[in-house]
C-alpha positions in Angstrom: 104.4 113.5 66.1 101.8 116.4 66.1 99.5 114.5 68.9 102.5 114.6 71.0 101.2 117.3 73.7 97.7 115.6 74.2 99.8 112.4 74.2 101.8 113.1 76.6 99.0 115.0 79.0 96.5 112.2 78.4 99.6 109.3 79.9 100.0 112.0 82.7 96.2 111.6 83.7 95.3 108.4 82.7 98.5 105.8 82.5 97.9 106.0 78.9 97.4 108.1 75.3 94.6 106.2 73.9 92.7 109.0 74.7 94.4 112.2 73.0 91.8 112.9 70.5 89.3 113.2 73.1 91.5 115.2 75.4 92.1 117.7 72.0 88.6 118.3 71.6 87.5 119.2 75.3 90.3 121.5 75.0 89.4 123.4 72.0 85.6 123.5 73.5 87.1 124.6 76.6 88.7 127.9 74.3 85.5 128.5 72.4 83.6 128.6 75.9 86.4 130.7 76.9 86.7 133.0 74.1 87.7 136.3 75.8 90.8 134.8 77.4 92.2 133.1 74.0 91.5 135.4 71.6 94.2 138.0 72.4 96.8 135.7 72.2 96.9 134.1 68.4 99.8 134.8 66.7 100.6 135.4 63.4 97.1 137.5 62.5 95.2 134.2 62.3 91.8 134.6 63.0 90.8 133.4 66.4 87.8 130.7 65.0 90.0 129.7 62.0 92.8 129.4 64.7 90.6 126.9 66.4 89.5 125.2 63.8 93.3 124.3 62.9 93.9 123.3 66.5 90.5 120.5 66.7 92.1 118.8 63.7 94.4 115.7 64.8 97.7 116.0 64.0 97.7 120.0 64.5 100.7 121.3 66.8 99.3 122.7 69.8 100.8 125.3 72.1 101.0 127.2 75.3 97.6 128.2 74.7 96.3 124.5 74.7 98.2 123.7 77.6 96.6 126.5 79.7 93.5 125.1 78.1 93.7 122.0 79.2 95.3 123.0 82.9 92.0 125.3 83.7 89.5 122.6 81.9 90.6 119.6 84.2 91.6 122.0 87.4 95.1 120.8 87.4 98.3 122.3 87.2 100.9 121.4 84.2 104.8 121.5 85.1 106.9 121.4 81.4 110.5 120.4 82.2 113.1 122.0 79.5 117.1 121.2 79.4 119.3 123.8 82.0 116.1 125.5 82.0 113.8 126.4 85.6 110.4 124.6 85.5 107.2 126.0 84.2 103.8 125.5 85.9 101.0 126.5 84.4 98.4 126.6 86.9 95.2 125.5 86.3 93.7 126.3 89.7 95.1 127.6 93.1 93.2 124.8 95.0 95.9 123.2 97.1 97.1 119.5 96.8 95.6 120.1 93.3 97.5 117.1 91.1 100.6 117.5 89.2 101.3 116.8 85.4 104.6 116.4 84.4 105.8 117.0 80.7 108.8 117.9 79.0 109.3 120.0 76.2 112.6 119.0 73.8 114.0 120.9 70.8 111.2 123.2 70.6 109.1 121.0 68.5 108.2 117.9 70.6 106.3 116.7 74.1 107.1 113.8 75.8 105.4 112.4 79.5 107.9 112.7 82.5 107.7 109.4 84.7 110.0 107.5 87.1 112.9 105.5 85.1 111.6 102.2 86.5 107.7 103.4 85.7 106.7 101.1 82.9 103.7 100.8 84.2 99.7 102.2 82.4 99.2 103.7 85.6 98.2 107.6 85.9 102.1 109.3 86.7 102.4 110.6 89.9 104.9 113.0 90.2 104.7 116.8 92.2 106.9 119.5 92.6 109.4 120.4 95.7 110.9 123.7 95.9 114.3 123.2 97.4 115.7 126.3 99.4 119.2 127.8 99.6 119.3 126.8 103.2 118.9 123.2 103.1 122.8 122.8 103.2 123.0 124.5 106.5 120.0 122.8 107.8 121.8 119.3 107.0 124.6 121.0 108.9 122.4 121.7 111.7 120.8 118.3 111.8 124.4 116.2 111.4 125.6 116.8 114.9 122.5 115.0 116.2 124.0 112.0 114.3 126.4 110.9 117.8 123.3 111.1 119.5 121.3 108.9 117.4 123.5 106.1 117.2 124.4 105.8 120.4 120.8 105.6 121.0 120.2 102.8 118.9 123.0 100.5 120.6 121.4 101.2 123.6 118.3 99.2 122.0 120.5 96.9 120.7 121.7 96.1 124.2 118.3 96.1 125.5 116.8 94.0 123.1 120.4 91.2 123.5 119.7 91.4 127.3 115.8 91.2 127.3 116.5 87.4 124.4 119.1 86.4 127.2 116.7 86.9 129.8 113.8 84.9 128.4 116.0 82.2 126.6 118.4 81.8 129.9 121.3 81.4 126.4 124.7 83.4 128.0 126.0 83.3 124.4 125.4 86.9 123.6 127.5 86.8 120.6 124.7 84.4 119.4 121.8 86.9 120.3 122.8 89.5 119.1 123.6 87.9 115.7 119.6 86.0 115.8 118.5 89.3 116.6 120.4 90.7 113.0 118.6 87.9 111.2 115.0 88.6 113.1 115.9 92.3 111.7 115.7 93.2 115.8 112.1 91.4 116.5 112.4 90.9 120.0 109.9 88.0 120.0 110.7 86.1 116.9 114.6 86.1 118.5 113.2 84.2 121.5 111.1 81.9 119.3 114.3 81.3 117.4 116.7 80.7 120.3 114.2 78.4 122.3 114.2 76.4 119.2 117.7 75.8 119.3 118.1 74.8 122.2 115.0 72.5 122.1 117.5 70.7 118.9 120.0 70.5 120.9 118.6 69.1 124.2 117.2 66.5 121.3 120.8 66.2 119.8 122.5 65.7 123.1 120.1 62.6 124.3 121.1 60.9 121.0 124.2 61.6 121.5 124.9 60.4 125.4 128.5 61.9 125.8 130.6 60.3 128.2 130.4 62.1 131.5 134.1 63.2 131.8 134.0 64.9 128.4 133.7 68.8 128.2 130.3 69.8 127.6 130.2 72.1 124.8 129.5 75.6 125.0 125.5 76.7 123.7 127.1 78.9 120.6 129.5 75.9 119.9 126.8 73.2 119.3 124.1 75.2 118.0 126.7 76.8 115.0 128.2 73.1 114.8 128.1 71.4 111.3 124.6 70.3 110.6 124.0 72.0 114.6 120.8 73.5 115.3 121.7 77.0 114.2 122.5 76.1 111.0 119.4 74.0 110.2 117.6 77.9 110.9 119.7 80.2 109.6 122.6 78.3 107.6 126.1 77.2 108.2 127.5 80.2 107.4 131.4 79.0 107.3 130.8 75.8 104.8 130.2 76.9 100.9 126.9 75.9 99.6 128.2 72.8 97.5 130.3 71.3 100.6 127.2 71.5 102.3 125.3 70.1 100.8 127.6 66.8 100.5 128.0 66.7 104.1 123.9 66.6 103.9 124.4 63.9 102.1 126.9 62.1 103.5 124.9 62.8 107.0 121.7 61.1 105.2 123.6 58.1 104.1 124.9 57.3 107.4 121.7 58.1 109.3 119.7 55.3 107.0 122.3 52.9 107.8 121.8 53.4 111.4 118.0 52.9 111.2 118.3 49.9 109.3 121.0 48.3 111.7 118.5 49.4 115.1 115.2 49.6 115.4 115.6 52.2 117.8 117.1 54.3 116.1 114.3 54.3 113.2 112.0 55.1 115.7 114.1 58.4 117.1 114.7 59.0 113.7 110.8 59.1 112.9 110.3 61.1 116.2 112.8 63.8 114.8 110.9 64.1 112.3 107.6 64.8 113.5 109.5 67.3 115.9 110.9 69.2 112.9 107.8 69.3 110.9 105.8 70.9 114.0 108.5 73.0 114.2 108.4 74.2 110.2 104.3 74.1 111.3 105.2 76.9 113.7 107.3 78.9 111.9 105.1 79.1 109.0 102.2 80.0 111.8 105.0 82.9 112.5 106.4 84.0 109.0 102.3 84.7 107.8 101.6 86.6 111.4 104.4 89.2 110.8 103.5 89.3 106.6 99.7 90.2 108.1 101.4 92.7 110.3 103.3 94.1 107.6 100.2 94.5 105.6 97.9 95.8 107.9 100.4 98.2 108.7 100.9 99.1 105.0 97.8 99.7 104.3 97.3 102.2 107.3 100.1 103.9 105.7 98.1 104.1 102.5 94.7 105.3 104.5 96.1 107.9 106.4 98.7 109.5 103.9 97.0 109.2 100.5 100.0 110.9 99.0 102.4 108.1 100.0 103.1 106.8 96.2 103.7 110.3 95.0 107.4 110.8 93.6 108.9 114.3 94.4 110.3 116.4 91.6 113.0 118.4 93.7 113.7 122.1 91.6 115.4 125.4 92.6 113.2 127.6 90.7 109.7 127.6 88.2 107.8 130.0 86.3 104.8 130.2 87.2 102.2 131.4 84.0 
């Protein structure tokens, strides 16, 4: 494919090649402007306005020359990627930050653009350039001993954030916390919202349930993590396989029906239980879209105050710079 280079530059800058036979003639008007720095270079004693001439028809194989073109033209540097070869930037400009674009040259004959493996997208590439130096090793080396420090660090917090739950829950369990705080990924706040609720279900479970006064009360992780217990309404019985569980539900469903119809009283706990667990999924809801409007705010700082965020780096030990 002879449009290949302009092709290739045009997905680069724009997300797509639509555009290449545009992009071809601003180049060669870019040469003719710039006469005096083209001429010298044609090859092969082919005059420089026949040379041209070649180069504005589509389907003509352009060169380094149109690449350089192109680079100074749209003040941009071009980085051309070659097989167990160093990198070649041709520099359009030596304004800093100036944007990157990525192509690789294969079997001497054909350009393709260079993107991300999961970049489908018709979005402009973003790609740029990082020099890697022969010291990075030992830095990593210097850096790895830190690593003890570090973690112990981070069960400190850990342990602060298990004893500032147990603290504001009053639950002892803190097998329990620290296993809500895992699931809260180690939100302080939305653990305490998530014990409390526990133990609101069970305080509910245990007036139903009026156990005989010389039976052992339960321990608070033994009835929350109970079948169909508090815990695993929230989180999920972890230790019963998703089709026994949902049997048990069942079962549970059948039995609680034939209670309500047999007392009265029962119906109306039953409808009561209800209401309870619909505030609560009110609440949690209330919860789950404060901390995705968190999320986004603070993604979209991230996007304000580093406008180079979604820019992949192309790591390289060397380039030629032309």
């Amino acid at each position: 494919m002879r449009n290949c280079l302009f092709r290739a530059l045009g997905d680069q800058l724009e997300g797509h090649s639509r555009n290449h036979l545009r992009h071809r003639q601003e180049t060669v008007q870019f040469m003719l402007r710039q006469r005096a720095d083209f001429e010298p270079f044609v090859e092969d004693d082919v005059p420089f306005d026949k040379h041209v001439a070649n180069l504005a028809k589509p389907g003509t194989f352009a060169g380094n020359d149109a690449i350089v073109a192109f680079a100074r033209n749209n003040q941009m540097n071009v980085v051309i990627h070659q097989l167990n070869t160093p990198l070649w930037q041709i520099r359009g400009t030596d304004r800093s930050g100036a944007r990157e674009l990525h192509i690789a040259y294969r079997h001497g004959e054909h350009y393709d653009s260079v993107r991300r493996l999961s970049d489908d997208s018709e979005a402009p590439a973003h790609l740029r350039m990082e020099m890697l130096c022969k010291n990075d090793s030992n830095k990593a080396e210097e850096v790895k001993p830190q690593k003890g420090n570090s973690e112990d660090e981070t069960e400190v917090e850990i342990e602060d954030a298990v004893q500032k739950v147990c603290s504001a829950t009053g639950c002892s369990d803190m097998d329990l916390v620290s296993h809500v705080l895992e699931v809260e990924d180690y939100n302080v706040e939305s653990a305490i919202f998530a014990i409390l609720q526990m133990k609101e279900g069970e305080g509910i479970g245990a007036e139903e349930q009026q156990e005989p006064p010389g039976r052992e009360q339960k321990s608070c992780s033994r009835t929350l993590w109970e079948e169909n217990g508090t815990g695993s309404r929230i989180f999920g019985n972890q230790s019963l396989h998703q089709g026994e569980a949902e049997n048990n539900k069942g079962q549970a469903a059948s039995r609680e029906e034939n209670r309500a119809s047999r007392n009265p009283k029962v119906a109306k706990k039953q409808r009561k239980e209800q209401q309870r667990l619909e505030k609560k999924k009110r609440q949690e809801e209330r919860h789950r879209q404060k901390v995705l409007a968190t999320k986004r705010d603070s993604a979209d700082t991230r996007t304000e105050t580093d406008p180079a965020s979604h820019v992949t780096l192309v790591k390289a030990m060397a380039a030629l710079n032309i």
